[in-house]
C-alpha positions in Angstrom: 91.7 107.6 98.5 91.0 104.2 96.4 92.8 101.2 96.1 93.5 100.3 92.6 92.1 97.2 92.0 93.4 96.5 88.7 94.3 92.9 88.2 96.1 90.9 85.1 97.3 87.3 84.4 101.1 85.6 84.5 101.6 84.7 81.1 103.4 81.4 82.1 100.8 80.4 84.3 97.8 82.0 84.1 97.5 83.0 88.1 95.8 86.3 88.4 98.5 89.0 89.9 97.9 92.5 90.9 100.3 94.8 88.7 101.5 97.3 91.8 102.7 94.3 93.9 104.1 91.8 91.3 107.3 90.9 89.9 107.7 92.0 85.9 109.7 92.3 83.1 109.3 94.2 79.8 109.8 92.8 76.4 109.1 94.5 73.3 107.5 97.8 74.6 105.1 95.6 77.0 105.4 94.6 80.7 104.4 91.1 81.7 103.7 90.5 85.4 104.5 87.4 87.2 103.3 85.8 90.5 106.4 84.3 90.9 110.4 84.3 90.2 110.1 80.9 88.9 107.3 82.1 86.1 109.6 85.1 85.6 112.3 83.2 84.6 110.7 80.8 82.6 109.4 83.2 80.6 112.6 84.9 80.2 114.2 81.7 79.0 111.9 81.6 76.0 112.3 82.7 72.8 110.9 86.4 72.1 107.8 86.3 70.3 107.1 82.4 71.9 103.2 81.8 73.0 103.1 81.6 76.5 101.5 78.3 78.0 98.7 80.2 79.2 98.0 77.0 81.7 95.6 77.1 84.4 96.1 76.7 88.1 99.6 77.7 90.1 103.0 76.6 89.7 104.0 77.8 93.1 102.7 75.5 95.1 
């Protein structure tokens, strides 16, 4: 059996997260996945249809 090895980006960040392990929330019939809590939050404290910052580099540290 294969491991997936799908990967997408946090849209508050830009950090590369695998889908099956990281935190998300839906929004307008899409799920966005985060690397962190913090990101997730942040992006849920912005307005819907807002441009996410889309910065490079990790906010976790």
């Amino acid at each position: 059996m294969q491991e997936s090895t799908s990967q997408t980006k946090d849209p508050v960040c830009g950090m590369t997260v695998d889908p099956a392990t990281a935190l998300h929330t839906e929004r307008d019939g899409k799920t966005f996945y985060f690397c962190s809590e913090g990101c997730q939050q942040k992006f849920l404290a912005s307005p819907v249809g807002a441009k996410p910052e889309g910065k490079a580099g990790c906010c976790c540290n």
